[in-house]
N, C-alpha and C positions, 0 to 999 in steps of 0.2 A: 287604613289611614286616609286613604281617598274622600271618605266621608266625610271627616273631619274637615279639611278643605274646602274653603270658603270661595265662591268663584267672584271676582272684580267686580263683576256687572251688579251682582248684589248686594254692595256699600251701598250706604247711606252717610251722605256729607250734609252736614248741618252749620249753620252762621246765624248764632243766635240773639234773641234781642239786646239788644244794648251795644253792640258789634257794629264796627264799618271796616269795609273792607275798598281797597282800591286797585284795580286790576283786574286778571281773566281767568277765570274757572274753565277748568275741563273737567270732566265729573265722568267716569265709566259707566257710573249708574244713575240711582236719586237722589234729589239735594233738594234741602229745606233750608228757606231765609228768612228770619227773623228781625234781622238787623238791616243793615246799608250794604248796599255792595254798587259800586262805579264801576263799571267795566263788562267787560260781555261774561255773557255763561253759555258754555256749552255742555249739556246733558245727554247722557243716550238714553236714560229714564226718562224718569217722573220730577217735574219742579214744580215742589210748592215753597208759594210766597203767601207766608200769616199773614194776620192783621197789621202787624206791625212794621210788614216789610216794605223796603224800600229797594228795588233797583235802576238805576242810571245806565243804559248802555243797550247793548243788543242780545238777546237770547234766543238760540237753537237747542229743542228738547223732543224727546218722545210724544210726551204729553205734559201740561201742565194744569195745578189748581190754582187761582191765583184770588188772595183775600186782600192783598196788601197793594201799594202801590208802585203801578210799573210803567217807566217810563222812558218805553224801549219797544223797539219794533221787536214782534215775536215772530220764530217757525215753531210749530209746533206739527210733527210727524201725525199724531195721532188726533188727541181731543183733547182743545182748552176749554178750561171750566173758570168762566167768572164768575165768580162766590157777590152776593149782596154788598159786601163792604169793598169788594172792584175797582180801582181804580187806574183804567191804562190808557194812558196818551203815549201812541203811536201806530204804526198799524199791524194787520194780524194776516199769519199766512197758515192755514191749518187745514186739515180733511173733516173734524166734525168741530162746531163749536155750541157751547152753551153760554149764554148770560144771564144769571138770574136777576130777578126785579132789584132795583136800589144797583146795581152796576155801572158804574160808569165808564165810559168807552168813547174815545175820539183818534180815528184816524180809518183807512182805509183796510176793508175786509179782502181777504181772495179766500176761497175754497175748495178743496176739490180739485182735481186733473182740469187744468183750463185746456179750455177747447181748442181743438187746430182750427184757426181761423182763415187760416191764406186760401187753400181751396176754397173753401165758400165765397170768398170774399174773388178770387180770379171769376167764378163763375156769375156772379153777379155783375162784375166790371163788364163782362161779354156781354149779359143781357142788355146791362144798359148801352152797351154801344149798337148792341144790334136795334134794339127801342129806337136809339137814337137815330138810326140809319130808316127804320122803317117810318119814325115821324117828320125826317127831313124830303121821303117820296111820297108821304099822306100830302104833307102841304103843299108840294108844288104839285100835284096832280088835283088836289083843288083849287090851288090859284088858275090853272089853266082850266079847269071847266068853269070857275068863273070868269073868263075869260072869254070864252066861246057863250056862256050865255047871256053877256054884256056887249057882245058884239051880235048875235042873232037879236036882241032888242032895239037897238039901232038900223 
């Protein structure tokens, strides 16, 4: 009987065209939107948004495809795929992405494990103070030998 048993993670939710919805998806799996949805979605899967779709709001997912228009800051865990017919205003937070040509896209990208920044950046503040230490003893050790050779010409 075990067989037969269907596990959560692999439903597929669908909101199909012609459809608006207003509120928050939790999704265990993948969800496909056709239609209007305001409101955030949360996927553990895969979200695709057809051509026809519309969402308003914010989305965290595995991965997503997206054809339709999204106009919503995305996470996507894995790889978002803008399809040609693209259209997302907001920005995008993911480990791989693709946009194919005719895509449209406006807002800011991140990619990837951002970098630890602070170490680099403490060691750098050093350098430049030690720089700075060294070219406040260059110059006065040249103001004083010009000193000494403006007074031997005299």
């Amino acid at each position: 009987m075990k067989i037969l048993e269907k596990n959560n993670t692999d439903s597929v939710n669908s909101i199909g065209k012609g459809s608006s919805l207003e509120g928050s998806i939790n999704a265990p799996g993948d969800i496909r939107i056709d239609g209007a949805l305001k409101g955030t979605v949360k996927a553990k899967g895969r979200l695709v948004l057809g051509k026809s779709g519309l969402i308003e709001g914010e989305v965290e997912c595995g991965s997503a495809v997206i054809s339709g228009e999204l106009k919503a800051n995305i996470k996507s865990k894995e790889l978002l795929i803008l399809k040609e017919t693209a259209k997302l205003y907001g920005d995008i937070e993911t480990e791989k992405l693709s946009i194919e040509p005719g895509a449209m896209f406006s807002g800011k990208c991140v990619m990837g494990l951002a970098p630890q920044v602070q170490p680099t950046k403490i060691i750098l503040e050093n350098k430049d103070q030690a720089f700075s230490k060294n070219k406040k003893s260059n110059l006065t050790e040249k103001k004083e030998d010009n000193k000494k050779e403006n007074e031997s010409k005299i």
